[in-house]
C-alpha positions as a Python dict, from the first residue, in 0.01 Angstrom:
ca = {
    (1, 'X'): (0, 0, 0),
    (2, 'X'): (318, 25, -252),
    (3, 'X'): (557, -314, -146),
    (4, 'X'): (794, -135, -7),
    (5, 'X'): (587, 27, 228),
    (6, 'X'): (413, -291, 278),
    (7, 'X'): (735, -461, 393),
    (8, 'X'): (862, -181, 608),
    (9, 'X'): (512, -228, 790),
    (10, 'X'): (590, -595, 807),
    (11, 'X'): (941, -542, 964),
    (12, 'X'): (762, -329, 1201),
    (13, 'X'): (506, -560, 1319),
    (14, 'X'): (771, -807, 1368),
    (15, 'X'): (961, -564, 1590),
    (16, 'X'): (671, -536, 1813),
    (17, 'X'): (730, -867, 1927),
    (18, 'X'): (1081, -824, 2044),
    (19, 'X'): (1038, -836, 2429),
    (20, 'X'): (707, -1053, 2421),
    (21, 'X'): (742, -1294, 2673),
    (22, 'X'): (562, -1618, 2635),
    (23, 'X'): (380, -1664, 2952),
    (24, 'X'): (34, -1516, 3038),
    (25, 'X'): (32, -1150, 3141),
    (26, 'X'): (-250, -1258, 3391),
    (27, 'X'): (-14, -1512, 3584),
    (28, 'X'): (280, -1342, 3608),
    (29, 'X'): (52, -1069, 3827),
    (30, 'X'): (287, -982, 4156),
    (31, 'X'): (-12, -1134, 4345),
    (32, 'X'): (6, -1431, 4295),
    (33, 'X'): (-71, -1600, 4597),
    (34, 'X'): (127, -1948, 4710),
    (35, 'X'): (13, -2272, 4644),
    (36, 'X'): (-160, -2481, 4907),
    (37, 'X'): (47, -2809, 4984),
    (38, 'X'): (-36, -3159, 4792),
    (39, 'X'): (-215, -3390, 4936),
    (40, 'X'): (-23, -3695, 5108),
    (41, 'X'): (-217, -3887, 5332),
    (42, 'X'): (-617, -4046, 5278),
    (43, 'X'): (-930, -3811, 5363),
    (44, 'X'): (-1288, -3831, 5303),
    (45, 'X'): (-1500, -3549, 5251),
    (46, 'X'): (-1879, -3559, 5137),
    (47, 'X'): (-1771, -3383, 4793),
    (48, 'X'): (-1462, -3420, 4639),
    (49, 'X'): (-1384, -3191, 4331),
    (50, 'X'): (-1163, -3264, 4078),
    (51, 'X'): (-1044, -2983, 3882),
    (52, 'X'): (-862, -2602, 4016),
    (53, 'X'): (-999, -2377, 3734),
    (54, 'X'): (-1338, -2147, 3747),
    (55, 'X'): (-1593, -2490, 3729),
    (56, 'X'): (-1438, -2650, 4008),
    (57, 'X'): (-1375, -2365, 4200),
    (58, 'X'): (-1713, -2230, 4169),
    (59, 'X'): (-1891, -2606, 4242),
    (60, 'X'): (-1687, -2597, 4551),
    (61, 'X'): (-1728, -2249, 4647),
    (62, 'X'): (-2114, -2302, 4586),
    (63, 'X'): (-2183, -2602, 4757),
    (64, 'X'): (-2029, -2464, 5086),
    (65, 'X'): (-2261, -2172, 5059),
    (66, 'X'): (-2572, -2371, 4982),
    (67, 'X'): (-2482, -2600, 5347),
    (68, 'X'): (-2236, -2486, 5526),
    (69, 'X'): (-2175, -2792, 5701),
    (70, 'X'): (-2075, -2986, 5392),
    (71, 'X'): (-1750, -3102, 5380),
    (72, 'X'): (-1540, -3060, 5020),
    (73, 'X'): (-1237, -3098, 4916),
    (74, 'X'): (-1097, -2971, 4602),
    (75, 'X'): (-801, -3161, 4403),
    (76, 'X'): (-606, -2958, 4184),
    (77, 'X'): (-324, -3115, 3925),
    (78, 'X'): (-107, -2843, 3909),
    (79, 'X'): (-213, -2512, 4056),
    (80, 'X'): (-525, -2353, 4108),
    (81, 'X'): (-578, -2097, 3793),
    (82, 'X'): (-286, -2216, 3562),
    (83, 'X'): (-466, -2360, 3270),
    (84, 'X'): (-695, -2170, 3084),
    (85, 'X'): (-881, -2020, 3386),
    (86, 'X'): (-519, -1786, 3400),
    (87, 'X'): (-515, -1750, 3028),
    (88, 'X'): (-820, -1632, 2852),
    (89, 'X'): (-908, -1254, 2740),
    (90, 'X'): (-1141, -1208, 3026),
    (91, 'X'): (-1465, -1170, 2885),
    (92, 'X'): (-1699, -1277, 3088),
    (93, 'X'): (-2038, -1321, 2904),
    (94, 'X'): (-2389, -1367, 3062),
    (95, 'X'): (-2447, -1605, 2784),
    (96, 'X'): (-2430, -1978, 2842),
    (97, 'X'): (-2535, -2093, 2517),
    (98, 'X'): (-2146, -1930, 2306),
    (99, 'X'): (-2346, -1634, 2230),
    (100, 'X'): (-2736, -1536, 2122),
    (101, 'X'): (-2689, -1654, 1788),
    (102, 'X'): (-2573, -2048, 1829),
    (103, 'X'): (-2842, -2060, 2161),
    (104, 'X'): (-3132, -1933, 1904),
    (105, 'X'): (-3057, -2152, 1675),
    (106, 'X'): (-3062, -2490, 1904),
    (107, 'X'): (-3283, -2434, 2131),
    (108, 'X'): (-3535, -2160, 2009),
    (109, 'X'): (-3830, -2303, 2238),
    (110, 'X'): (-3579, -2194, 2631),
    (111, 'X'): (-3377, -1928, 2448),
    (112, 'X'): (-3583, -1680, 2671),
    (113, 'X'): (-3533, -1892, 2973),
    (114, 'X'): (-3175, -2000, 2861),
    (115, 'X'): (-3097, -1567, 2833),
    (116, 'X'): (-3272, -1521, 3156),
    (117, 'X'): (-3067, -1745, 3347),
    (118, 'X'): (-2770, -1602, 3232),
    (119, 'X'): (-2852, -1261, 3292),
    (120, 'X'): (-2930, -1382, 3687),
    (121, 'X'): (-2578, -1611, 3692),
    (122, 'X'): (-2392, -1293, 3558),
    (123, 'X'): (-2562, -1063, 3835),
    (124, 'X'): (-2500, -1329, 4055),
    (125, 'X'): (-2143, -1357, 3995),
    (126, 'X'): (-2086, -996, 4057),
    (127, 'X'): (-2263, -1015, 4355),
    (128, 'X'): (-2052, -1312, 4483),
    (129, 'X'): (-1696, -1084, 4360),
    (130, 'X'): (-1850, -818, 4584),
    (131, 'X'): (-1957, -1052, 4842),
    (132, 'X'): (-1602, -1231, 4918),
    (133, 'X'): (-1410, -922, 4851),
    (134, 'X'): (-1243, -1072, 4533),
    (135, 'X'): (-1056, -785, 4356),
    (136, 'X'): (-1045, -886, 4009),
    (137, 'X'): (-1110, -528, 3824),
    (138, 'X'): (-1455, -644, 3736),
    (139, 'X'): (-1646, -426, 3506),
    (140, 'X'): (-1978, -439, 3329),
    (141, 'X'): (-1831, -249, 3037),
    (142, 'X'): (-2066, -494, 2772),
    (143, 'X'): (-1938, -599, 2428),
    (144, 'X'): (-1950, -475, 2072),
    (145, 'X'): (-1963, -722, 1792),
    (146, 'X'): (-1782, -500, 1516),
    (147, 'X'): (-1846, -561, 1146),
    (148, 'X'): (-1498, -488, 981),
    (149, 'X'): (-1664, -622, 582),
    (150, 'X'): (-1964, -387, 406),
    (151, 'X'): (-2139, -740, 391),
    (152, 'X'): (-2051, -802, 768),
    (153, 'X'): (-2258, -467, 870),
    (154, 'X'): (-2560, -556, 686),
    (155, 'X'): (-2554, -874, 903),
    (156, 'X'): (-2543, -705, 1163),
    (157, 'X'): (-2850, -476, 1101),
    (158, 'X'): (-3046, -767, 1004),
    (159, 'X'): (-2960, -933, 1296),
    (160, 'X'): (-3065, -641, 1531),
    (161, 'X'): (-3382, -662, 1344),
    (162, 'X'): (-3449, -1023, 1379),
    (163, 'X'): (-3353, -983, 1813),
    (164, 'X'): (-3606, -691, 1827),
    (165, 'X'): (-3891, -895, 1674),
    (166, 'X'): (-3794, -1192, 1876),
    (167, 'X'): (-3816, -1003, 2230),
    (168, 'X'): (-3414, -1029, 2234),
    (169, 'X'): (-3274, -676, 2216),
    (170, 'X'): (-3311, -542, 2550),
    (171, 'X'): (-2967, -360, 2638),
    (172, 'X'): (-2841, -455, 2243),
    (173, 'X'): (-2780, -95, 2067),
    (174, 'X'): (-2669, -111, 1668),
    (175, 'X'): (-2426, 113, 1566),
    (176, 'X'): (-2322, 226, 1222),
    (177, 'X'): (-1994, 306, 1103),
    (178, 'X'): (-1953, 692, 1254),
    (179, 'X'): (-2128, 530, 1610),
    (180, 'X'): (-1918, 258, 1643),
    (181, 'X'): (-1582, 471, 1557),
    (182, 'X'): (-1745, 714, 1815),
    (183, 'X'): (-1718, 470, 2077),
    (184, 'X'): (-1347, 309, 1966),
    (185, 'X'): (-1165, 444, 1639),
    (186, 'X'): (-1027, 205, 1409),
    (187, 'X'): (-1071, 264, 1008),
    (188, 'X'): (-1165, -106, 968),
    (189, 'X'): (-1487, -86, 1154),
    (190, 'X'): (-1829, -38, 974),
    (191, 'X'): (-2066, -98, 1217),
    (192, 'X'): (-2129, -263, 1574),
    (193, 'X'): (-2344, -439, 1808),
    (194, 'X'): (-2324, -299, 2149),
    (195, 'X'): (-2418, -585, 2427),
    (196, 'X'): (-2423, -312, 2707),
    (197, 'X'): (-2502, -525, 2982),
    (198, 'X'): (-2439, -867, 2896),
    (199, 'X'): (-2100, -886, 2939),
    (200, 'X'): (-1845, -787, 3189),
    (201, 'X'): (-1433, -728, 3196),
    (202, 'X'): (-1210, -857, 3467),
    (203, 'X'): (-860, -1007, 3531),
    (204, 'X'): (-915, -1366, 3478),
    (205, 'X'): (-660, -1519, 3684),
    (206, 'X'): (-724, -1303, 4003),
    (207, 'X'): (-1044, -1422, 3983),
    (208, 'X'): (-951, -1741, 4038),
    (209, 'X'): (-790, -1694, 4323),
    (210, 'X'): (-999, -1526, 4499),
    (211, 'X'): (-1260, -1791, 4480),
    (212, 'X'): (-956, -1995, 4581),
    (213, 'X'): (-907, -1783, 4867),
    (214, 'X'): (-1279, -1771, 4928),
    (215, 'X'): (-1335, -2153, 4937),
    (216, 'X'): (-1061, -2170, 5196),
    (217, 'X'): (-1224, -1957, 5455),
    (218, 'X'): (-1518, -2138, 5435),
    (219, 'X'): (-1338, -2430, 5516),
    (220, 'X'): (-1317, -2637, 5161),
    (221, 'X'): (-1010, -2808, 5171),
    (222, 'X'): (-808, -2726, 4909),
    (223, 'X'): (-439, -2973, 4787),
    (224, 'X'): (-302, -2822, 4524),
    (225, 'X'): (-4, -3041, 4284),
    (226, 'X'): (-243, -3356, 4319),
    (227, 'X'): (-346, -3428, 3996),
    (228, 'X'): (-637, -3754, 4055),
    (229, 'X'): (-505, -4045, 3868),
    (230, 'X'): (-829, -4296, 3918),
    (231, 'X'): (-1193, -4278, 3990),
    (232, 'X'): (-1398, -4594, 4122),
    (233, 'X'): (-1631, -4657, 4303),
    (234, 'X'): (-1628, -4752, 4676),
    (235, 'X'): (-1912, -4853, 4919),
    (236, 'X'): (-2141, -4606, 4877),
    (237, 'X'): (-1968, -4348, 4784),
    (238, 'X'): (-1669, -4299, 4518),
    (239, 'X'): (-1254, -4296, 4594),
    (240, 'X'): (-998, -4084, 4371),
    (241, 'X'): (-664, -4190, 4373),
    (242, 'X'): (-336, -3944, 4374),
    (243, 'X'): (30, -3946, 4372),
    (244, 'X'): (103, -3934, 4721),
    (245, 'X'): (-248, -3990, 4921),
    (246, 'X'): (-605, -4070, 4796),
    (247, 'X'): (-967, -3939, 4880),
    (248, 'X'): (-1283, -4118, 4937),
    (249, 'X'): (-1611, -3893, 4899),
    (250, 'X'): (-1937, -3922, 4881),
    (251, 'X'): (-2012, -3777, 4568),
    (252, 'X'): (-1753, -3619, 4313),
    (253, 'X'): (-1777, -3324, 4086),
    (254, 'X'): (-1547, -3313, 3764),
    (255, 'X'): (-1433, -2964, 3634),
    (256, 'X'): (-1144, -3112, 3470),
    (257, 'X'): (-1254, -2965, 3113),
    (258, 'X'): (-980, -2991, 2869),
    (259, 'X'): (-836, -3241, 3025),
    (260, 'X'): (-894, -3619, 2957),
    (261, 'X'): (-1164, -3667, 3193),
    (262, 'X'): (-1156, -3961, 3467),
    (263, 'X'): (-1470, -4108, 3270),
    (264, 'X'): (-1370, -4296, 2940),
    (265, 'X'): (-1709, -4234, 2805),
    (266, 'X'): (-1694, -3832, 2834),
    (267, 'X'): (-1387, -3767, 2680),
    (268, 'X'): (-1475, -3820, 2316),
    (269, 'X'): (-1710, -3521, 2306),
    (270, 'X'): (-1468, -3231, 2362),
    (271, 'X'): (-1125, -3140, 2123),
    (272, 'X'): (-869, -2946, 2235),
    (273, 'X'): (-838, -2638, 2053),
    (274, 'X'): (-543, -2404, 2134),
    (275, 'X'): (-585, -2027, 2113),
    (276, 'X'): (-327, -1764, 2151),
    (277, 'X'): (-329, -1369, 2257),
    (278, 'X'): (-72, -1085, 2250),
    (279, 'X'): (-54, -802, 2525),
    (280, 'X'): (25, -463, 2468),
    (281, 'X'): (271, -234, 2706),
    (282, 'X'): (60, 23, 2907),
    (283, 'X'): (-89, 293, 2609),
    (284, 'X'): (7, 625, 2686),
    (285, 'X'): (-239, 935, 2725),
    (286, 'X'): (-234, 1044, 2389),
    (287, 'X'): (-216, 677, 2258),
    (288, 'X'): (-554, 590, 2424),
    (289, 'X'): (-673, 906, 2321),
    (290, 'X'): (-621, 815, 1957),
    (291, 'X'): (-841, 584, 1995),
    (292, 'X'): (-1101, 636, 2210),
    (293, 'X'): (-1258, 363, 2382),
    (294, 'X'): (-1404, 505, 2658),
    (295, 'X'): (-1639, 297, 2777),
    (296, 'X'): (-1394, 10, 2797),
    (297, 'X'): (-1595, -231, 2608),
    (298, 'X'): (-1461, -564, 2514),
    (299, 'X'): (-1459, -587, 2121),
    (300, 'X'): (-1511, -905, 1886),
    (301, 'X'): (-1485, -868, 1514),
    (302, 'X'): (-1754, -1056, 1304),
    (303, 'X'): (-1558, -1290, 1108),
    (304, 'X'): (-1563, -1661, 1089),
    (305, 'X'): (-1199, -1649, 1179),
    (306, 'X'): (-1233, -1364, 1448),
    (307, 'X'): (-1004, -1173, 1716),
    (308, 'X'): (-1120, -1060, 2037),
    (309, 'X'): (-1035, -746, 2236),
    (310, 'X'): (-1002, -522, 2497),
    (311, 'X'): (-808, -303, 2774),
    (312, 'X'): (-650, -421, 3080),
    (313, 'X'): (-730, -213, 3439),
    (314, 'X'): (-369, -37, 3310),
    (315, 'X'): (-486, 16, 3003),
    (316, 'X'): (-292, -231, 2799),
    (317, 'X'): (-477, -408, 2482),
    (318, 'X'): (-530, -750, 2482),
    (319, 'X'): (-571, -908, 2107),
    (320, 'X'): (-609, -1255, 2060),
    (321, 'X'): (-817, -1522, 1885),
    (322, 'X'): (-810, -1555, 1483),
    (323, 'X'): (-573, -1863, 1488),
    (324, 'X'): (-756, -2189, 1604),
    (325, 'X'): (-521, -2474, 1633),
    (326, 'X'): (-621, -2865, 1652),
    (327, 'X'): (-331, -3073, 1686),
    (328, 'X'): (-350, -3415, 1573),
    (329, 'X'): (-479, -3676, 1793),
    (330, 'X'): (-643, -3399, 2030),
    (331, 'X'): (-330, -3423, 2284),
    (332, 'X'): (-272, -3138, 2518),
    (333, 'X'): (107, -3033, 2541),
    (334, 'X'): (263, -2769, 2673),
    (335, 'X'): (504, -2696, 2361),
    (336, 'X'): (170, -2604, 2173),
    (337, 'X'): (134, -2326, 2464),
    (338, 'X'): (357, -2115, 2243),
    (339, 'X'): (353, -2052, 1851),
    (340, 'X'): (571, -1783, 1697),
    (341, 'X'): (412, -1765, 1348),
    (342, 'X'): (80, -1649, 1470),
    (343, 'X'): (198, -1426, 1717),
    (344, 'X'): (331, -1293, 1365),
    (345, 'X'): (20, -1304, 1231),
    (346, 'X'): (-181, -1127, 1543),
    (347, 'X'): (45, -841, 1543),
    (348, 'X'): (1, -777, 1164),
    (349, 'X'): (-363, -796, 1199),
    (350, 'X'): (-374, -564, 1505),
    (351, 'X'): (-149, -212, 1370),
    (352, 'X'): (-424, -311, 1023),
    (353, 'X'): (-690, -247, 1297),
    (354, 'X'): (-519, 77, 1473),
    (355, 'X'): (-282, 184, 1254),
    (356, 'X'): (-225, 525, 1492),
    (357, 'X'): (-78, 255, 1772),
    (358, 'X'): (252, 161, 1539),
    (359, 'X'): (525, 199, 1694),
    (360, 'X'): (329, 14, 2055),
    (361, 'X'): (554, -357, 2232),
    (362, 'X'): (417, -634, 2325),
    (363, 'X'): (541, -778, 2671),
    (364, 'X'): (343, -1107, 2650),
    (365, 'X'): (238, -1354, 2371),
    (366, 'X'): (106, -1666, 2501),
    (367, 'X'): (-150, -1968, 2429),
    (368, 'X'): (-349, -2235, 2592),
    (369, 'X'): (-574, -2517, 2517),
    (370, 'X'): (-974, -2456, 2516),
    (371, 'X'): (-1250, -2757, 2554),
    (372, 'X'): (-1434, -2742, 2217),
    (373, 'X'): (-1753, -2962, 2187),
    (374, 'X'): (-1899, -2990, 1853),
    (375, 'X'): (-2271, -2775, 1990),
    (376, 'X'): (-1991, -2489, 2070),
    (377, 'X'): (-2168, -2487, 2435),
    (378, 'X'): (-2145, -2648, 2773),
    (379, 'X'): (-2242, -3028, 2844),
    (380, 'X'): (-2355, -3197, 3151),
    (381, 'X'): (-2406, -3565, 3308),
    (382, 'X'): (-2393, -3779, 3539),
    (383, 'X'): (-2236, -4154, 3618),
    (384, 'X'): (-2204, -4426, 3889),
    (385, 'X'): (-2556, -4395, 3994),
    (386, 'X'): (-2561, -4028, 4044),
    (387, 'X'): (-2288, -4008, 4208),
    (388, 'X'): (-2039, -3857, 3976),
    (389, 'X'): (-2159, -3500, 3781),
    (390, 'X'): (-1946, -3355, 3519),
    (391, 'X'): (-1967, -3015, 3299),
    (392, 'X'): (-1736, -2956, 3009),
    (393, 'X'): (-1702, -2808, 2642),
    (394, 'X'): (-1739, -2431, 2720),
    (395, 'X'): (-1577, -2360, 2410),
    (396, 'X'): (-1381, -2023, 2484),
    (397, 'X'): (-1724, -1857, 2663),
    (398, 'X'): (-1681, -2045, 3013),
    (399, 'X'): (-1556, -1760, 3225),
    (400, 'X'): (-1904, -1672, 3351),
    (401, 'X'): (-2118, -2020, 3245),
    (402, 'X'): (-1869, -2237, 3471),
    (403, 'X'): (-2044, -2058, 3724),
    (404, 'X'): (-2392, -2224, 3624),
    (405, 'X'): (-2190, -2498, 3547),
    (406, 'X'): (-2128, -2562, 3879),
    (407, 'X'): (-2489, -2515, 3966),
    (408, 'X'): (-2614, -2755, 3753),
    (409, 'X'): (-2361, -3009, 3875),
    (410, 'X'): (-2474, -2960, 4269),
    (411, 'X'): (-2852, -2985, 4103),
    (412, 'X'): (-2735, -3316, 3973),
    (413, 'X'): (-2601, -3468, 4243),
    (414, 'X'): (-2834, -3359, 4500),
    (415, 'X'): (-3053, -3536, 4249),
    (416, 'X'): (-3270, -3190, 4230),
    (417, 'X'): (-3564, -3132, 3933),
    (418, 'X'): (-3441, -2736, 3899),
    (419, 'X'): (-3563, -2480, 3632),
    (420, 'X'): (-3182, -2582, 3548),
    (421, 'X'): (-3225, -2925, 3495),
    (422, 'X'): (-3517, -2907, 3286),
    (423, 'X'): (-3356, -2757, 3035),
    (424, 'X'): (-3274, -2959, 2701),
    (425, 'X'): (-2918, -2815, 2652),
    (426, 'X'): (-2869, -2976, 3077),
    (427, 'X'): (-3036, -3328, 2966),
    (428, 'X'): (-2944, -3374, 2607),
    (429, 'X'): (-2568, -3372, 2494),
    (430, 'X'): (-2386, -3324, 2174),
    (431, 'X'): (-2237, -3557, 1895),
    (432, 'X'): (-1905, -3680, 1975),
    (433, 'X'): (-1663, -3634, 1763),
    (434, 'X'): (-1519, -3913, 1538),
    (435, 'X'): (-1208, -4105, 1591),
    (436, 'X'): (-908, -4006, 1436),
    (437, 'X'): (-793, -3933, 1131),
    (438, 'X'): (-1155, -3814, 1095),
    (439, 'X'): (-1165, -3586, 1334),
    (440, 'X'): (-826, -3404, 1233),
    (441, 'X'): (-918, -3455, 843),
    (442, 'X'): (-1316, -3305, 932),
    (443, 'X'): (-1167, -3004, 1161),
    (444, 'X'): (-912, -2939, 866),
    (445, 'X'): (-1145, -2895, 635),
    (446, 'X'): (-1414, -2689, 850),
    (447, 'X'): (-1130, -2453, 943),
    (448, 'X'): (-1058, -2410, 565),
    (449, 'X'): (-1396, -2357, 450),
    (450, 'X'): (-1470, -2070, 721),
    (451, 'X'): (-1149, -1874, 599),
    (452, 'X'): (-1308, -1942, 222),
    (453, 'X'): (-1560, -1791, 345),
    (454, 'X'): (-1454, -1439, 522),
    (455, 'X'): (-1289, -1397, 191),
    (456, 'X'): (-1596, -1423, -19),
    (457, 'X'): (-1830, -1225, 149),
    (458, 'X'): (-1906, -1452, 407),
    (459, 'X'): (-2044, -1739, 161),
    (460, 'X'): (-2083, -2054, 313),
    (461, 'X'): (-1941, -2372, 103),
    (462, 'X'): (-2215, -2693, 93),
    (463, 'X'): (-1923, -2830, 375),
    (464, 'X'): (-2066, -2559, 612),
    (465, 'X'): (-2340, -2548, 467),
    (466, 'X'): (-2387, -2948, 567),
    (467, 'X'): (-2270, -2865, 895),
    (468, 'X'): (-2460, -2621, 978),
    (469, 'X'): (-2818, -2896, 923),
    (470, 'X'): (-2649, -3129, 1120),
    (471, 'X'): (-2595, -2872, 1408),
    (472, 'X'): (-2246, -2903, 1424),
    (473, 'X'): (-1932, -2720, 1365),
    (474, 'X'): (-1589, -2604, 1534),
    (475, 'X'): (-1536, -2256, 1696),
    (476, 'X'): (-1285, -2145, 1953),
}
């Protein structure tokens, strides 16, 4: 491209962003329901969870259908679906392990019972959408992992080969460069990997509140603007302190995620990471038509640094990821929530991918903070005799495993053996990650090594190379 047409294109992408607003196109849906009032007075309940987002809504919503007669109250800081519950692409993946390859590659001796579980929790989860009448545009559209690099499609193929003689390609379809532009056109993609059935689309933040809705007509009690300030224990049982009232329970469950966590001990293993996502205005017929995609598939491009992304029920296009920011110290504020230069740089990268959409607004640009622990995938525990249980470091992949998330929590503190429990990634946890500056100085140089490496062919430095034998790393 001569400079001149290079910096047209530029002024172009830049224009795109005109009218963005910078709030999440989920949250600003007209149907957003009201929030329930805080909590001001003292209650007790036999489970009290913390946390408004899918892991605590699901634990609560789960434990009421598993008895009935068990009383729960939820505790929500702000309100229910505002964090990154409201925020992310909407992907919801049967895997709980951040995807085949990182599962295979920890724990190779469950990854058939660690795949089969997910499967079930996925056709579980539509069955519980169904079930409560939550309309969240859910559909099993699957994913395609697109290789947009020569050396990228080989990968691919090699992969497909080593799932097929593992047992681990039913429902996974490779797809070379003319298959893959068959099912969505874009002159940067060279081959694919089509999950058909492992994955499903939805609107994120209606999803959470319909299980918000859900738990309330079962009878969970849910205060919303009552962030819990303390957790001790009391009696028997545990008491959570809040602004204006307090709660004592029997047992708690924490789905508090990104947030520091009411145990000291837990909140070492998770970093925030903040990602951010642009949304397209509504494509017209003959925009959509340009370029195909329909089967409605959510996309992912191979890279180490990689975007994700798909179409909305109205047929906007959702493209986010690339970017993964760790701010110093691992706080979580909401000026990071917004970041200018790489909505820049996501708009650039996404008329480079469909160059026949130029010309295409976004209405929203917008960010968040995701729980990152250093395995990539979701941890578990328990404290104060058993009668705390916490989940947390989903890593950008918890819109379906929260749901088994909050299954392994009830396991835990109904002090169950399960097929769940017995799993090594449910009783073993990851390393923690180091105090700072470490931390900042070892992310720095991890996120630097992985863009060295999508621009040489995908060649891994001894850094990665390091981190990879010591089975750790940091993904969004």
């Amino acid at each position: 491209m001569a400079p001149s047409a290079m910096s047209r294109g530029k002024d172009n992408w830049i224009a795109s962003l005109s009218e963005a607003q910078p709030v999440s196109y989920w949250l600003e849906d007209p149907g957003k329901p009201a929030a329930e009032p805080a909590l001001t007075s003292a209650e007790t309940c036999d489970l009290l969870v913390v946390g408004g987002g899918y892991s605590g809504l699901w634990t609560a919503l789960n434990a009421k259908e598993r008895d009935p007669r068990r009383d729960v109250v939820l505790l929500e800081g702000r309100e229910v679906g505002w964090a990154a519950s409201g925020r992310n692409g909407g992907f919801c993946a049967a895997s709980l392990t951040h995807g085949l390859p990182n599962g295979l590659a920890r724990w190779p001796d469950e990854i058939h019972k660690l795949q089969e579980l997910g499967r079930r929790n996925l056709d579980e989860m539509e069955a519980a959408v169904a079930r409560h009448g939550i309309d969240c545009d859910f559909e099993r559209t699957g994913e395609i992992d697109v290789a947009t690099e020569t050396y990228q499609a080989w990968e691919l193929r090699d992969w497909h080969r080593e799932l097929q003689r593992k047992g681990l390609a039913d429902g996974i379809e490779f797809l070379d460069a003319d298959a893959v532009r068959e099912q969505v056109n874009s002159p940067t993609f060279e081959a694919g990997l089509w999950d058909r059935r492992g994955v499903a689309m939805l609107h994120p933040a209606k999803l959470a509140w319909g299980l918000k809705n859900a738990c309330l007509k079962l009878g969970v009690r849910v205060y919303e603007h009552t962030p819990a300030l303390t957790l001790k224990s009391y009696g028997a049982g545990m008491a959570v302190r809040t602004p204006y009232g307090a709660v004592r329970a029997r047992k708690v469950a924490l789905g508090t995620n990104i947030f520091p966590s009411l145990l000291r001990r837990v909140r070492s293993y998770t970093v925030p990471v903040y990602d951010y996502a642009l949304m397209t205005e509504p494509l017209t017929a003959d925009q959509l038509a340009s370029i195909g995609w329909k089967n409605r598939q959510g996309l992912g491009d191979s890279a180490n640094q990689f975007h994700y992304f798909r179409l909305s029920a109205d047929n906007r296009v959702l493209w986010g990821g690339y970017d993964a920011i760790y701010p110093y110290g691992g706080r979580v504020r909401a000026e990071y929530d917004d970041r200018p230069e790489t909505y820049a740089k996501l708009a650039g990268h996404f008329f480079t991918c469909f160059p026949q959409l130029e010309g295409i607004r976004f209405t929203h640009a917008w960010g968040g903070a995701i729980d990152t622990c250093s395995r990539f995938s979701a941890f578990f525990g328990t404290a104060h005799q058993g009668r705390v249980a916490y989940a947390a470091g989903y890593t950008g992949l918890g819109v379906g495993a929260t749901r088994f998330g909050a299954d392994v929590m009830l396991d835990l503190l109904d002090g169950e053996r399960t097929e769940r429990t017995a799993l090594e990634m449910v009783r073993k946890k990851p390393l923690p990650f180091p105090p700072e500056p470490f931390a900042w100085t070892g992310i720095a140089l991890t996120k630097w090594s992985l863009a060295r490496a999508d621009a040489h062919g995908g060649r891994r430095n001894l850094w990665l190379r390091t981190m990879d034998r010591l089975g750790l790393g940091f993904d969004s």
